[in-house]
C-alpha positions as CSV (number, residue, x, y, z in Angstrom):
1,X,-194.3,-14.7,-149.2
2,X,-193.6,-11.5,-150.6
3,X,-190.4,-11.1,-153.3
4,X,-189.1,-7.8,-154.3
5,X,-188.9,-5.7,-157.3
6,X,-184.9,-5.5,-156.4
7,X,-183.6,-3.1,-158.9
8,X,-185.9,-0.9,-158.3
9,X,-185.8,-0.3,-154.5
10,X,-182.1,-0.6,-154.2
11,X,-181.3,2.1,-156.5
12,X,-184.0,4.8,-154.7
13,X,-182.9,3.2,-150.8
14,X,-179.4,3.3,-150.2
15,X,-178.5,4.0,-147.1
16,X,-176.2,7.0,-145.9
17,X,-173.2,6.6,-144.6
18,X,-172.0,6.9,-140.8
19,X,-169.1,8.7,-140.4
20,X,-167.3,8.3,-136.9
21,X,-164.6,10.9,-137.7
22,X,-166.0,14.1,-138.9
23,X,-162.7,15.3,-139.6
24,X,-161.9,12.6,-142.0
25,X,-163.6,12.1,-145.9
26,X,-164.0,8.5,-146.3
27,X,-166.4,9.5,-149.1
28,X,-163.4,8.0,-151.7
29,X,-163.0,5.2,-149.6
30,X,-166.7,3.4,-150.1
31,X,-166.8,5.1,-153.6
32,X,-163.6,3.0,-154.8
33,X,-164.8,0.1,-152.9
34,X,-168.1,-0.8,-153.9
35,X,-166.9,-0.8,-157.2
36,X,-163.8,-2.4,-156.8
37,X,-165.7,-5.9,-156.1
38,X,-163.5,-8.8,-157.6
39,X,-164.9,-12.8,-158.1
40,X,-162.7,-15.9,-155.9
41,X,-161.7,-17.0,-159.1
42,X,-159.6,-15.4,-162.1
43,X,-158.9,-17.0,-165.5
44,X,-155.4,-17.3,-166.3
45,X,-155.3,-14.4,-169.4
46,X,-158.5,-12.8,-169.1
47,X,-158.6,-9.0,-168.2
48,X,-159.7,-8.4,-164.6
49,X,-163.6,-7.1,-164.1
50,X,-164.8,-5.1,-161.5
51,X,-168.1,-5.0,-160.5
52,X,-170.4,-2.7,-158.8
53,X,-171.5,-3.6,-155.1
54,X,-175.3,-2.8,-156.1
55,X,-175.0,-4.8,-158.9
56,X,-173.5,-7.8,-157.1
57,X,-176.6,-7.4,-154.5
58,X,-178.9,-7.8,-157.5
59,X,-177.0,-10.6,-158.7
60,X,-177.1,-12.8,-155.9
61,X,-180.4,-11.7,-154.7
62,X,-179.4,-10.3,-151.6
63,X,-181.6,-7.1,-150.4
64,X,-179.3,-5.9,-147.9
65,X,-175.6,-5.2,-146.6
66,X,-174.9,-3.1,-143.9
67,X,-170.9,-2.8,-143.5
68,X,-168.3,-0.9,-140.7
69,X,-164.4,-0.9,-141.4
70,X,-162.5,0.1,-138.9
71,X,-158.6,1.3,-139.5
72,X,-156.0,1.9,-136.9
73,X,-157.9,1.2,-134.1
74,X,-160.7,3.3,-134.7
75,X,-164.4,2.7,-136.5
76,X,-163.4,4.5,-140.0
77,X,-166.9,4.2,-141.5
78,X,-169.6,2.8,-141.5
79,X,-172.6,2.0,-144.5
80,X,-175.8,0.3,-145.0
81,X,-177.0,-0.5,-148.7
82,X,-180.5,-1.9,-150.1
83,X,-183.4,-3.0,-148.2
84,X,-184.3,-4.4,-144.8
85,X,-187.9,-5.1,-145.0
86,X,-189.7,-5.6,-148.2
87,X,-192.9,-5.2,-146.9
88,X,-192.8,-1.9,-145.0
89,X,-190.0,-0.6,-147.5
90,X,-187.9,0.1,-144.5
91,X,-184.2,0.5,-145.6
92,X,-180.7,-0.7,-144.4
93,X,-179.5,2.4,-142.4
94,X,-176.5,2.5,-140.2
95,X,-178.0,5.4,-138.7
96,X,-181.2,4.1,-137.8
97,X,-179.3,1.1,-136.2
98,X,-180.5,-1.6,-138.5
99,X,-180.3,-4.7,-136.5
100,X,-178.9,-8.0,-137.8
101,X,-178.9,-12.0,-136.9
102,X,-175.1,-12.5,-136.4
103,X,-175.5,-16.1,-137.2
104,X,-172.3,-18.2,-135.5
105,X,-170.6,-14.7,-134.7
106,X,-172.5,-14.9,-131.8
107,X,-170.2,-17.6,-130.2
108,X,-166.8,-15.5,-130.1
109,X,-169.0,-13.1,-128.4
110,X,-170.9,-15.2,-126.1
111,X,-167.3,-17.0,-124.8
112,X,-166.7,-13.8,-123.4
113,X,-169.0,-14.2,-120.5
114,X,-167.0,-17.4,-119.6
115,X,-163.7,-16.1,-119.9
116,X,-165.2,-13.7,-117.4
117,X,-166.1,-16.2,-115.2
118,X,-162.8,-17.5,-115.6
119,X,-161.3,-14.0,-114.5
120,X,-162.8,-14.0,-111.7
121,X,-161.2,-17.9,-110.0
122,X,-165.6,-19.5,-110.8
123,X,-164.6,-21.6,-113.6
124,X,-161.4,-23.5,-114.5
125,X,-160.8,-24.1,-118.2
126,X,-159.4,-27.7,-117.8
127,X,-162.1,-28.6,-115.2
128,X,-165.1,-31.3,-115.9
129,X,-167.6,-28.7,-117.0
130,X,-170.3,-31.4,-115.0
131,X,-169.1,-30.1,-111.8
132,X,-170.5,-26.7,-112.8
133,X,-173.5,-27.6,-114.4
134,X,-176.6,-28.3,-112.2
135,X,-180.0,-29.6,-113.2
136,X,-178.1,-31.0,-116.5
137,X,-175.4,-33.1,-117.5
138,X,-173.4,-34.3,-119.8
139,X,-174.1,-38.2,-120.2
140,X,-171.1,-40.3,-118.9
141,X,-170.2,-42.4,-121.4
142,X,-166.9,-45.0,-122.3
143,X,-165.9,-41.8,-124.7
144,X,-165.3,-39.6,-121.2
145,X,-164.5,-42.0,-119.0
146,X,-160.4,-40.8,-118.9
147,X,-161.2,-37.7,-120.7
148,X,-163.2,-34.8,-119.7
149,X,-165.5,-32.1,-121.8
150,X,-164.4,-29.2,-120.5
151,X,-164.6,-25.0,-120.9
152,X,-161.5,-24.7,-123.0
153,X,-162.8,-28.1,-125.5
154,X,-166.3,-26.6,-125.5
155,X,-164.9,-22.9,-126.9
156,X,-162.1,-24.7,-129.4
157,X,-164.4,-26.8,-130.6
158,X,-162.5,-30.1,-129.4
159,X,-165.1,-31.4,-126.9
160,X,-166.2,-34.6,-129.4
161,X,-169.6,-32.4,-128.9
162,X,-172.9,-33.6,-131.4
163,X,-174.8,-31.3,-133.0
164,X,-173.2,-29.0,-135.9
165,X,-175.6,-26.2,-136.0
166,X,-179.4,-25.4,-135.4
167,X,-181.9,-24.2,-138.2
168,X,-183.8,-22.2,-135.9
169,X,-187.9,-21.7,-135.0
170,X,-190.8,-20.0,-136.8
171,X,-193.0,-17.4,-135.2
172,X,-195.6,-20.1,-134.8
173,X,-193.4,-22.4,-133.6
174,X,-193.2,-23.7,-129.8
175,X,-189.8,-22.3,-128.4
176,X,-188.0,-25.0,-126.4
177,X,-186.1,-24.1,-123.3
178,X,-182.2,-24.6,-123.2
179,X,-182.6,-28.1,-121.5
180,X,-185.2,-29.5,-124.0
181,X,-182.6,-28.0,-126.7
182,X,-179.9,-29.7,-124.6
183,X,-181.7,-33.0,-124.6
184,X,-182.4,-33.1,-128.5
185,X,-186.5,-32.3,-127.7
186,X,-186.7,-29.5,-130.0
187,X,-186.0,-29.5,-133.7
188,X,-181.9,-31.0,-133.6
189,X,-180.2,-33.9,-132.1
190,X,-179.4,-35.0,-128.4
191,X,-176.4,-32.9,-127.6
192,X,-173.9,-35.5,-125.8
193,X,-170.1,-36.8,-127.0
194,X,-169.5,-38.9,-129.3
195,X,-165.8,-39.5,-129.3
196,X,-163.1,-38.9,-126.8
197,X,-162.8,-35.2,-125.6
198,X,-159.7,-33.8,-126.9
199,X,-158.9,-35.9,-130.1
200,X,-160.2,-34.2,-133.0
201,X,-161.9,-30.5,-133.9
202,X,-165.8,-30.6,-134.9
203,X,-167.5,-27.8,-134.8
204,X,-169.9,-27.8,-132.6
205,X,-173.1,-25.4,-131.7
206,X,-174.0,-28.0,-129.7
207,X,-171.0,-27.8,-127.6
208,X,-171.8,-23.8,-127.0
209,X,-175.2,-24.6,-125.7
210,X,-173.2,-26.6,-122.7
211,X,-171.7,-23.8,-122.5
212,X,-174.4,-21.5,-122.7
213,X,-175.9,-23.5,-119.7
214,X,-172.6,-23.5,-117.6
215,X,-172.8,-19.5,-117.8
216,X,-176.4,-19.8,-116.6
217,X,-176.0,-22.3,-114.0
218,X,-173.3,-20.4,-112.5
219,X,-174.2,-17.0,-112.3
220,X,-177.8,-17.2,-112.0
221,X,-178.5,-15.3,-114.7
222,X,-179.8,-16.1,-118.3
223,X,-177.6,-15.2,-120.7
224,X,-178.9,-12.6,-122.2
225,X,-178.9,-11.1,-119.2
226,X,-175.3,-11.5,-118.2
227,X,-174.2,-10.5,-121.8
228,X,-175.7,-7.9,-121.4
229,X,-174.3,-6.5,-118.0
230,X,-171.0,-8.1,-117.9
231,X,-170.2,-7.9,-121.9
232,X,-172.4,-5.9,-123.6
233,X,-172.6,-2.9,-122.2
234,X,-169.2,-2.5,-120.9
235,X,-168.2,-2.7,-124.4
236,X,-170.5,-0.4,-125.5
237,X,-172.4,-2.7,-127.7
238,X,-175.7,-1.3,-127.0
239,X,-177.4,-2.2,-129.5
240,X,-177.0,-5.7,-129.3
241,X,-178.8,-8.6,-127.1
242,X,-179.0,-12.0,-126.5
243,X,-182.4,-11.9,-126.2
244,X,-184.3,-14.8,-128.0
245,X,-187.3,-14.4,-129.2
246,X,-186.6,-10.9,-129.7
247,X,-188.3,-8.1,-127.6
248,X,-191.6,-6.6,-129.9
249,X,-189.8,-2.9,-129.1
250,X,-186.8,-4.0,-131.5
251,X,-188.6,-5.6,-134.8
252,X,-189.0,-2.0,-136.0
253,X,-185.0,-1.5,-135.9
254,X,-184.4,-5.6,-137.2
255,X,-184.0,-6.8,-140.9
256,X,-186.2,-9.5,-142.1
257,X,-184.3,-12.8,-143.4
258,X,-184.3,-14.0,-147.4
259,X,-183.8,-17.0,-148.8
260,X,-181.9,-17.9,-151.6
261,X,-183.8,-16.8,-154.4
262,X,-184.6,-13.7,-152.5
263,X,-187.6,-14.3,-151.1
264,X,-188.9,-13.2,-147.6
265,X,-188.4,-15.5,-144.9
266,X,-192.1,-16.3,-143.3
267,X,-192.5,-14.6,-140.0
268,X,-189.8,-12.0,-141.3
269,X,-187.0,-14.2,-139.8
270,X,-186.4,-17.4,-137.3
271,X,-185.8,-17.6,-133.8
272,X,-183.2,-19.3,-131.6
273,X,-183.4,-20.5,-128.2
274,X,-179.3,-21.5,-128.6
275,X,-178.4,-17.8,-127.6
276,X,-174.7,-18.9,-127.5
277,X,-174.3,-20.1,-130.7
278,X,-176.8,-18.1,-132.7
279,X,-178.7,-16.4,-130.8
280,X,-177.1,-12.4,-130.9
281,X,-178.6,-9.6,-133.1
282,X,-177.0,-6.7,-133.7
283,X,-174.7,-4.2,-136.1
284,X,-171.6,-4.3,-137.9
285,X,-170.9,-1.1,-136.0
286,X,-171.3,-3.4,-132.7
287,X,-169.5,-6.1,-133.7
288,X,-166.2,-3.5,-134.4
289,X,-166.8,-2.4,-131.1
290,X,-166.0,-6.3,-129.7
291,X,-162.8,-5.9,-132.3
292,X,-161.7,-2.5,-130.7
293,X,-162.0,-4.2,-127.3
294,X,-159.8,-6.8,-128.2
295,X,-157.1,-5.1,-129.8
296,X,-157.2,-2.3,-127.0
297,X,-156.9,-4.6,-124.1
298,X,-153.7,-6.3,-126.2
299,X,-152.5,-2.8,-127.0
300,X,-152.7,-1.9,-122.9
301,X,-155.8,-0.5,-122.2
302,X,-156.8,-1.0,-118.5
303,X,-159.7,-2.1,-117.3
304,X,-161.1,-3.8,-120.2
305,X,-164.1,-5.9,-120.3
306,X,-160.9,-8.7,-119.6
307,X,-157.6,-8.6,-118.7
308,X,-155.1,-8.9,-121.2
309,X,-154.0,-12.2,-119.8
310,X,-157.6,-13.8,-120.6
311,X,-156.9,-12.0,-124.1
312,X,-153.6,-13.4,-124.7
313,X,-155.5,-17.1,-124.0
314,X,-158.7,-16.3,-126.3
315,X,-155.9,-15.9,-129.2
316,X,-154.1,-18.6,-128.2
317,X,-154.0,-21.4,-131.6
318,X,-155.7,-24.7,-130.3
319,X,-156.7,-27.7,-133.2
320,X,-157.6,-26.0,-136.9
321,X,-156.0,-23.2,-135.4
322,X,-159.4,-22.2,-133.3
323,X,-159.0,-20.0,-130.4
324,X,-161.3,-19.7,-127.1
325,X,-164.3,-18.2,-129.2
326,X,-162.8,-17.2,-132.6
327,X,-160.9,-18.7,-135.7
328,X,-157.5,-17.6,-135.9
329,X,-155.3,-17.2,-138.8
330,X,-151.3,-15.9,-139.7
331,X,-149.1,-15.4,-136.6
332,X,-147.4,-13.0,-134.1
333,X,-148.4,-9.1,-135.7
334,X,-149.9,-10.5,-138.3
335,X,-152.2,-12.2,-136.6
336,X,-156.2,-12.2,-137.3
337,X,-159.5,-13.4,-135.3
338,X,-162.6,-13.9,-137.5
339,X,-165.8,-15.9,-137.4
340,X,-168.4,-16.1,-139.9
341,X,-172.2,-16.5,-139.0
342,X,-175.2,-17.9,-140.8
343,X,-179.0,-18.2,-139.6
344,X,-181.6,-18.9,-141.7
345,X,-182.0,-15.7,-144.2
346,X,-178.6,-14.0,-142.6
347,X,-175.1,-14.5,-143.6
348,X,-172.6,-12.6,-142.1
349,X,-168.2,-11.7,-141.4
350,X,-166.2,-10.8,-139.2
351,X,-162.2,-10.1,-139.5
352,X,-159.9,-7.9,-137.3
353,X,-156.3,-8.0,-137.1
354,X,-155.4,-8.5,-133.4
355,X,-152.5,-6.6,-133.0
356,X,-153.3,-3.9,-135.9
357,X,-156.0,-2.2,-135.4
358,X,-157.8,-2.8,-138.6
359,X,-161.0,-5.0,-138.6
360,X,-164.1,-5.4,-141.3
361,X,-167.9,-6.5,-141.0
362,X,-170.2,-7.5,-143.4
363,X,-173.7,-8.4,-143.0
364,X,-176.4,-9.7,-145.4
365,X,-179.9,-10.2,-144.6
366,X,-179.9,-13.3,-147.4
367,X,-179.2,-16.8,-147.7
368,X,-177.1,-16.0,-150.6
369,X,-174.9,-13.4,-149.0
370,X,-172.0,-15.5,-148.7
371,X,-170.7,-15.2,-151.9
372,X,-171.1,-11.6,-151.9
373,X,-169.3,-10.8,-148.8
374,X,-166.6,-13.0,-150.5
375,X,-166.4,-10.2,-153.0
376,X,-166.5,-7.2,-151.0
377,X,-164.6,-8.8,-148.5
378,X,-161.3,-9.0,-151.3
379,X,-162.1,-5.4,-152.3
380,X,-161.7,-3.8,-148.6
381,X,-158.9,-5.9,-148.2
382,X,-157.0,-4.7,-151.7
383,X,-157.8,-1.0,-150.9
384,X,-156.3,-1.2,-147.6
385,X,-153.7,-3.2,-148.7
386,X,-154.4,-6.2,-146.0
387,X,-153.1,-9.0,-147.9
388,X,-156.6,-11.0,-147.3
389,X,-158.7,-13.2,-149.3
390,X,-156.6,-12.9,-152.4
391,X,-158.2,-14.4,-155.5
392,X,-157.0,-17.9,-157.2
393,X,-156.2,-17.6,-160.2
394,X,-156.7,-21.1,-162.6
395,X,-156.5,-22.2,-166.6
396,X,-159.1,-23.7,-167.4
397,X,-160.0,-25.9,-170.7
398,X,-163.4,-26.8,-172.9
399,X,-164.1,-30.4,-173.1
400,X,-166.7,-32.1,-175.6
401,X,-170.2,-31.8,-174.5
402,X,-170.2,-36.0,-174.7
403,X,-167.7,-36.5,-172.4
404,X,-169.5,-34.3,-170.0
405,X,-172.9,-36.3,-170.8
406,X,-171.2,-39.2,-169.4
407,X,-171.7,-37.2,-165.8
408,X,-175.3,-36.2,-166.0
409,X,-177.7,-37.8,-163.7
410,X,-179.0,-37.9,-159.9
411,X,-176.3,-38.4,-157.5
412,X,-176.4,-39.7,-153.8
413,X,-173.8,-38.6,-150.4
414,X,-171.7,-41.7,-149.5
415,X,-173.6,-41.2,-146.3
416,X,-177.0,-40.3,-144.6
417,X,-177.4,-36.8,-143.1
418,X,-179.5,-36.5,-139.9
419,X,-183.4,-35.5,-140.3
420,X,-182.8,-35.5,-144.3
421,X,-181.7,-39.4,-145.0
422,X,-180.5,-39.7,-148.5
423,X,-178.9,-36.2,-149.4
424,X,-179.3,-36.5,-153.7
425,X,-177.8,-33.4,-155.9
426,X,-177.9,-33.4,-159.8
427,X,-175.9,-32.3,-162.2
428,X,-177.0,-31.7,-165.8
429,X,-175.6,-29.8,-168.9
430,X,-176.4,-26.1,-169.0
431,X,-174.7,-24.0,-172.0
432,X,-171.8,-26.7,-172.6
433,X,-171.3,-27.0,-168.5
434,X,-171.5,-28.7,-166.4
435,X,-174.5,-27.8,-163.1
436,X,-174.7,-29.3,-160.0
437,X,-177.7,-28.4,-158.1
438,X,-178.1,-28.8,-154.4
439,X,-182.2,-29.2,-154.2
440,X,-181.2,-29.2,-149.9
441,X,-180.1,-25.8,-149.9
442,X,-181.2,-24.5,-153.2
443,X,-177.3,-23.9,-154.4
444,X,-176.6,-24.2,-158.0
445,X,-172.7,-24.9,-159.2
446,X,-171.6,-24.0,-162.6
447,X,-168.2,-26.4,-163.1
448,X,-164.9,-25.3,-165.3
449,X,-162.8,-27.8,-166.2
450,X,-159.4,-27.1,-165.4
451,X,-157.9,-30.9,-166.3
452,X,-160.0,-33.7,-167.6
453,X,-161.7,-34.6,-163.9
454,X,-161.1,-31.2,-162.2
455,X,-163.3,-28.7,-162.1
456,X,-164.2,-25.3,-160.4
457,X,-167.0,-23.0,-159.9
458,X,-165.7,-19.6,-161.2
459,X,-167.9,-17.9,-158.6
460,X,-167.7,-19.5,-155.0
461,X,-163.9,-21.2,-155.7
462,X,-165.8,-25.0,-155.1
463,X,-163.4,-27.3,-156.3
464,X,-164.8,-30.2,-157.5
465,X,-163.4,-33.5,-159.2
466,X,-165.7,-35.5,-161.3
467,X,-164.5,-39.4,-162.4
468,X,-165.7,-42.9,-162.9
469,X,-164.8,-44.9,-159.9
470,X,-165.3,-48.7,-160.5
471,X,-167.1,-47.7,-164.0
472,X,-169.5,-45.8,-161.4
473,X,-169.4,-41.7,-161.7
474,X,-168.3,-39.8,-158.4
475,X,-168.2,-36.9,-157.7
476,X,-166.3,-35.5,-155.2
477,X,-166.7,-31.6,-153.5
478,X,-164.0,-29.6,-152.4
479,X,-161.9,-32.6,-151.4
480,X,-164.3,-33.5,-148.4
481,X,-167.9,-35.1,-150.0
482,X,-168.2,-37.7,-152.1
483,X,-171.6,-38.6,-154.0
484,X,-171.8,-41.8,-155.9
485,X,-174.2,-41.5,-159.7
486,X,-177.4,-43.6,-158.8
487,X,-177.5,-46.5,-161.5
488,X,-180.9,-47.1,-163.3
């Protein structure tokens, strides 16, 4: 695998910009806000730093962003930064149409084609999604026996559906069909329910690949194939597909993926057979396109790719405040749709104010490209004056290096994860600090103390609290995973 000399290439390739008004300078706007970038975290009395996007890239090894803003219902600019392809030097370039894995994003999109079918009297919402499936089912079980998976539990992510997410296929790897994916013959779990339809949120890729195979069954089309005539195009998101693996006259336009140390994926990036729930490439510019759509069709616009009725149901708040596709978030005018999407190598955002017209992008071709987009994502929102992703602000205090050696050792999760077992992280002392590294996903945590047992990563906002529970340490992340100190 080849690594790249990042300083380097990112200050000679950065990409131009693409300006969708000619009439308008944005030039300012990108200027102020890739050096407006501001951390999650702020400590109470210290002066606030701004850094420099390019520099941020470097920092969290992340070769390339490609970004589109759109204001007032209208794409207001557009920019790619840094590098696409280490090995053939190819840049990020909004103009050459650098392509993207949208991760997760691709399930807001995807629900599209069955709200279509919904439009058009095929599929109920509320209906057993078995009496439109054909050649697959959903195994009866005493968890559906009074309550039914269905379309709208499937897109809301309150079907009691297995499977989380998917990690994807090599090059070299054999690509399952949707059925084999279905029936947990590939690389992830059985996709069935596990709990009663209806009673709690779990997200759920799994439950998008039923749905994925409901489109399929009942048009007669793969997916990719209705996407594109019924969604895609219509839109005018034509340089997106569906289509997994991808076609050999893309790869010249699609980014490779990086890990999290900035290293090039092998085979340039993965592949994914679950088109509905990771499966789309394309562009920020795209993706604004679906916003536009959305926001028009609310604002009037006739003959959308949906009525606005269907609209008005997508944004509709369901359990965790999930829609029919997206996350939602605030209420009434203020209201927002977002999804975030990661694949192997990509990490990507999306967030568009529904009734507003305002909407931003950001895609990374890195593992790593989370926490940047964090940043970036808190300086378009300041210049705009959005209100969004605000940053916290904390005190934090010093406590004496043998207190914190009390905490240092190899902890295991309170429970096994599926296809990994034991999940183990340690934590050690590193310049008076304590670091918790994740060896499963190669994510390092630098802890603050903020009281005795609390602590935070300055960085990503983790919150973490750290105490002896029955003279045993635990340690417990962002109020949701607890890992218990293994005793010698």
């Amino acid at each position: 695998m080849k690594s790249f000399k990042f300083i380097v290439v990112i200050l000679i390739f950065i990409a131009t910009s693409c300006k969708n008004e000619k009439t308008i300078d944005v030039t300012s706007d990108f200027d102020t806000i890739e050096n407006s970038l501001v951390p999650s975290i702020l400590v109470k009395g210290d002066s606030i730093i701004n850094f420099n996007l390019l520099e941020r890239m470097e920092y969290y090894k992340v070769p390339g962003v490609s970004i589109a803003v759109v204001e007032n219902g209208k794409i207001k600019w557009a920019k790619g930064y840094g590098i696409a392809n280490t090995i053939d030097s190819s840049i990020v370039n909004t103009n050459t149409l650098t392509l993207f894995q949208a991760g997760s994003i691709s399930k807001p999109v995807a629900s599209l084609a069955a709200l279509k079918l919904v439009e058009k009297g095929v599929i109920n919402l509320d209906q057993d999604i078995n009496d439109y499936l054909k050649d697959w089912q959903i195994p009866k079980s005493e968890y559906t026996i009074d309550e039914k998976v269905t379309l709208r539990r499937l897109l809301t992510h309150t079907a009691g559906m297995t499977v989380h997410g998917f990690g994807g296929y090599q090059q070299t790897d054999t690509f399952p069909t949707i059925i084999e994916v279905l029936d947990g013959k590939g690389n992830s779990p059985k996709i069935f329910a596990d709990t009663i339809p209806g009673s709690i949120w779990r997200y759920s890729g799994g439950g998008y690949t039923v749905m994925e195979k409901m489109v399929e069954d009942v048009s007669g089309l793969s997916l990719d194939e209705y996407m594109a005539k019924n969604i895609l195009q219509p839109i005018g998101m034509n340089h997106s597909t569906y289509e997994q693996p991808l076609g050999s006259d893309k790869h010249s336009n699609a980014s490779a993926a990086y890990d999290f140390e900035g290293k090039i994926i092998e085979g340039l990036w993965h592949n994914y057979p679950e088109q509905a729930a990771a499966g789309l490439w394309t562009t920020p510019t795209d993706l604004a396109k679906y916003c536009m759509e959305i926001q028009q069709i609310l604002a009037g616009k006739e003959n959308g790719v949906l009525s606005k009725e269907i609209i008005e149901k997508m944004l509709t708040k369901h359990k965790n405040d999930w829609g029919l596709g997206p996350s939602l978030q605030w209420e009434q005018d203020s209201l927002i749709f977002r999804h975030g999407g990661k694949n192997e190598g990509f990490t990507n955002e999306m967030v568009a104010f529904a009734n507003k017209g305002n909407a931003v992008i950001i895609m990374t071709n890195a593992d790593n490209g989370g926490k940047l987009i964090g940043e970036i994502l808190r300086s378009v929102s300041n210049y705009y004056n959005w209100g969004i992703s605000k940053p916290k602000v904390v005190e934090v205090i010093d406590l004496p290096v043998e207190y914190l050696k009390g905490f240092v050792g190899t902890y295991k999760l309170n429970f096994q994860v599926s296809d990994i077992g034991d999940y183990l992280i340690e934590i050690t002392i590193v310049e008076n600090q304590l670091q918790v590294y994740d060896p499963n996903n190669g994510e390092t945590n630098t802890l603050t103390a903020t009281e005795d047992f609390k602590y935070i990563d300055l960085i990503t906002g983790d919150e973490v609290t750290v105490k002896l529970e029955n003279n045993i340490p635990t340690v417990l992340f962002n109020n949701r995973f607890t890992f218990y100190k293994e005793q010698k």
